[in-house]
PLY file of the C-alpha trace (Angstrom):
ply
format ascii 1.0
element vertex 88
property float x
property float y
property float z
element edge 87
property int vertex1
property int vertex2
end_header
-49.87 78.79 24.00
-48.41 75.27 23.52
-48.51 73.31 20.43
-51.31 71.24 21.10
-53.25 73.77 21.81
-52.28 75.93 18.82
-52.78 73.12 16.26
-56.16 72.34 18.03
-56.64 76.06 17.25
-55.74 76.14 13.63
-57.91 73.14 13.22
-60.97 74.64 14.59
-59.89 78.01 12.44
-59.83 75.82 9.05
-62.86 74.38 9.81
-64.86 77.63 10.70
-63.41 79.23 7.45
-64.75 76.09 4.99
-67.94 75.98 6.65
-68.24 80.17 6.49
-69.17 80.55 10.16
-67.76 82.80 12.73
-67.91 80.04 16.00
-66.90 76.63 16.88
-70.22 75.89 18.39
-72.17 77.63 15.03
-69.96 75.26 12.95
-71.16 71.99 14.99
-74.67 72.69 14.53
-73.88 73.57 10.44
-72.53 70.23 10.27
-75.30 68.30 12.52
-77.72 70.12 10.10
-75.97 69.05 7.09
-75.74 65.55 8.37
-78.88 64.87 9.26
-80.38 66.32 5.78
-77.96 63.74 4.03
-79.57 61.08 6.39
-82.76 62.32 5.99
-82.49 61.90 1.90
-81.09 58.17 2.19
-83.73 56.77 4.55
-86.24 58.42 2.25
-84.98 57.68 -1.42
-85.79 61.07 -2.44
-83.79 64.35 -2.43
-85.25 68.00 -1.32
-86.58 68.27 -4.60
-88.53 65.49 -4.52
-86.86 63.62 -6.79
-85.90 59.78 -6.60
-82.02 59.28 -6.18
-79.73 57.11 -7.95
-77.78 54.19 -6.79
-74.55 55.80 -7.37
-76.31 59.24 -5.77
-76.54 56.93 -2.73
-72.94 55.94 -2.72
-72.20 59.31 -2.96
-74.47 60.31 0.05
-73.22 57.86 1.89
-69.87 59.07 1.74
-70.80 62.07 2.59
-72.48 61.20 5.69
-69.11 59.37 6.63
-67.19 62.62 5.85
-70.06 64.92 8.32
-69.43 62.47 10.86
-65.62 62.61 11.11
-65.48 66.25 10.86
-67.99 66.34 13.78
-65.46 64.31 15.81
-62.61 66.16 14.79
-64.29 69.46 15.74
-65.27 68.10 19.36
-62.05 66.45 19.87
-60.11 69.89 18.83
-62.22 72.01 20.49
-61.75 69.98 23.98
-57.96 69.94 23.12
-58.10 74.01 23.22
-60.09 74.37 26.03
-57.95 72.12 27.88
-54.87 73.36 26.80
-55.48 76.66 27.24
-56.46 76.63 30.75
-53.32 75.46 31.84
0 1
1 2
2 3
3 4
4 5
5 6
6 7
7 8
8 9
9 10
10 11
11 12
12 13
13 14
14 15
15 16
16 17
17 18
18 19
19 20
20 21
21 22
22 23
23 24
24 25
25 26
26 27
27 28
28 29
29 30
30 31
31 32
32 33
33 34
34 35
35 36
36 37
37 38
38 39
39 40
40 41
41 42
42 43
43 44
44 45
45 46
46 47
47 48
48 49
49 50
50 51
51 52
52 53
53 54
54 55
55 56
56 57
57 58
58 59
59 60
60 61
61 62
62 63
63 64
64 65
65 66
66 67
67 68
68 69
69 70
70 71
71 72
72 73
73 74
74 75
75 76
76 77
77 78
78 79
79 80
80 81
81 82
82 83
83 84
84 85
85 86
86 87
């Protein structure tokens, strides 16, 4: 295994490990889910509780949904990376 494909690996290992799954593919749809609740809570002012949310709680969310998104790409962009790597 080269090194582009092992740090693509260790990556996608992390990432599995902080989001307690056991597959790359498991993980994506954790953090789709997680996104789109964060999304869901902004567009309507109100968290799962029911509950109106703060202005800072919406500072906060949006974050958040900035930090879903990244990891998303760095999961797709690692995961190609592997696959590729690996099959040569």
């Amino acid at each position: 295994m080269n090194k582009k494909a092992h740090e693509a690996r260790t990556i996608l290992i992390k990432m599995m490990r902080t989001y307690q799954t056991k597959t790359v593919k498991e993980t994506g749809y954790k953090l789709v889910t997680m996104r789109n609740e964060v999304k869901q809570t902004l567009q309507t002012g109100k968290n799962l509780n029911g509950k109106n949310i703060t202005p800072s709680k919406k500072k906060e969310l949006r974050k958040h949904l900035l930090h879903y998104r990244s990891e998303l790409e760095k999961l797709i962009a690692s995961s190609k990376v592997y696959k590729e790597e690996k099959g040569n």
